[in-house]
C-alpha positions in Angstrom: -13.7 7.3 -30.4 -15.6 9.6 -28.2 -12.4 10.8 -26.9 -11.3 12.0 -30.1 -14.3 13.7 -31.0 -13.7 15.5 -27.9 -10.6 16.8 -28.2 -11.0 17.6 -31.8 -13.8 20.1 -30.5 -11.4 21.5 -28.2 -9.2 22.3 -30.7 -11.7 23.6 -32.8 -12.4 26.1 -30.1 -9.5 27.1 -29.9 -8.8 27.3 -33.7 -12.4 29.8 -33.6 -10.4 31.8 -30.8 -7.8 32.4 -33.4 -10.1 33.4 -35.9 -11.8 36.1 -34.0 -8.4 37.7 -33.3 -7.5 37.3 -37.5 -11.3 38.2 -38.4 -10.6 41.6 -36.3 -7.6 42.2 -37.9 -9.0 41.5 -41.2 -11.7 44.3 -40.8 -9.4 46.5 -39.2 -6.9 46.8 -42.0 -10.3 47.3 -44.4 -12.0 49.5 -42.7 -10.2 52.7 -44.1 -7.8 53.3 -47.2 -5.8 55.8 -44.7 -2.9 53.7 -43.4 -3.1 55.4 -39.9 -6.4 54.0 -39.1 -5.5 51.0 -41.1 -2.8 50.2 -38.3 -4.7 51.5 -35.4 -8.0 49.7 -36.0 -6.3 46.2 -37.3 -3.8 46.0 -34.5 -6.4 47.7 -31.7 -9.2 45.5 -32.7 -7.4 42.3 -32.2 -6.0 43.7 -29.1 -9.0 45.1 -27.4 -10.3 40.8 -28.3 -7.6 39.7 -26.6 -7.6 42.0 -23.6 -11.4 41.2 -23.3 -11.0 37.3 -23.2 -8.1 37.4 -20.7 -10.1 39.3 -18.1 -13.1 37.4 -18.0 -12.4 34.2 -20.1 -9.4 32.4 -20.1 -8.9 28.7 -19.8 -12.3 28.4 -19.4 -12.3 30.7 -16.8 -9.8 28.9 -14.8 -6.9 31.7 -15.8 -9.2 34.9 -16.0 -8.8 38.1 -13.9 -12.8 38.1 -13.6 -13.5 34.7 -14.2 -17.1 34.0 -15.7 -19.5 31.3 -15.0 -23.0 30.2 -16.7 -24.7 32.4 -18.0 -22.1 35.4 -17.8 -19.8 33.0 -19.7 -22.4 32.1 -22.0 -23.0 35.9 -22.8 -19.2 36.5 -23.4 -18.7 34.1 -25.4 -21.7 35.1 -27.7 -20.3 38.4 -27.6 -16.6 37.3 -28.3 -17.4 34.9 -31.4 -20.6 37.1 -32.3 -17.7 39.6 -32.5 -15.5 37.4 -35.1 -18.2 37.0 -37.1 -19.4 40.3 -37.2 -16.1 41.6 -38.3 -16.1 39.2 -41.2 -19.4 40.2 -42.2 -18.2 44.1 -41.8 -15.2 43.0 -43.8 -17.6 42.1 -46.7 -17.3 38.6 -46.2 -20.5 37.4 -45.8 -20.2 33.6 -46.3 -17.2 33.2 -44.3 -19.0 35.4 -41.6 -22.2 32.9 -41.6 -19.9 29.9 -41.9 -17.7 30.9 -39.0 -20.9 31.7 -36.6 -22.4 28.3 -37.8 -19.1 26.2 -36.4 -19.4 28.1 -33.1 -22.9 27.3 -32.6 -21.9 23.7 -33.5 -18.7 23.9 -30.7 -21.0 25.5 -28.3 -23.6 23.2 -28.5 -21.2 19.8 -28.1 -19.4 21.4 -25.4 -22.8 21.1 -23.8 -24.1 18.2 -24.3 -20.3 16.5 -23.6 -20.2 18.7 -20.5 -16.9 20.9 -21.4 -18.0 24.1 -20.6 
C-alpha cells in the first residue's frame, strides 16, 4: 500500500510540474488585452519555466545541465512551484493559487519523509 502512495506522489509531482508550465501560460495570455504581448508573455513564460528546470532540475537532478542538490534543490524548487502559484494568484486566481501551493507543500513534505528527493 505504501508503494502506491508512493508512486501516486510521484505523479503528483509531476502533474504540479505541468501546472506551473499551464499556470504561466495562463497569466501570460492575461496579462495584457494587446495580442502581441499576449503571445510573447504566455508562450515566453512557460518557456523561460521550462528552460529553468532543465538546467538545474531535471529528473531529480539526474538529467540536469547544473544539477542541484539539498539545499540548492530545495531553493529551486520553491522558486519553480512558488512561481506556479504566483502566476495563478497574478492571474486573479486566488484560490486555485493557495490550493496549488498547499499540494506542493504536501508533495514536498512526503518526498521527505519517504526519502524521494
Amino acid at each position: 500500500m505504501l508503494a502506491i502512495a508512493k508512486g501516486a506522489n510521484l505523479a503528483l509531482m509531476f502533474v504540479l510540474e505541468l501546472g506551473v508550465l499551464a499556470s504561466a501560460a495562463y497569466w501570460g495570455f492575461t496579462v495584457s488585452p494587446n495580442w502581441a504581448v499576449k503571445l510573447l508573455a504566455g508562450l515566453g513564460a512557460p518557456a523561460l519555466f521550462i528552460a529553468a528546470w532543465a538546467m538545474f532540475g531535471a529528473n531529480g537532478g539526474a538529467n540536469a545541465v547544473v544539477p542541484l542538490t539539498g539545499a540548492a534543490r530545495a531553493l529551486l524548487e520553491i522558486v519553480w512551484f512558488g512561481g506556479g502559484a504566483l502566476a495563478l494568484y497574478a492571474a486573479g486566481l486566488a484560490t486555485p493559487a493557495v490550493l496549488f501551493a498547499a499540494a506542493f507543500v504536501v508533495n514536498a513534505v512526503l518526498r521527505i519523509v519517504w526519502k524521494q528527493v
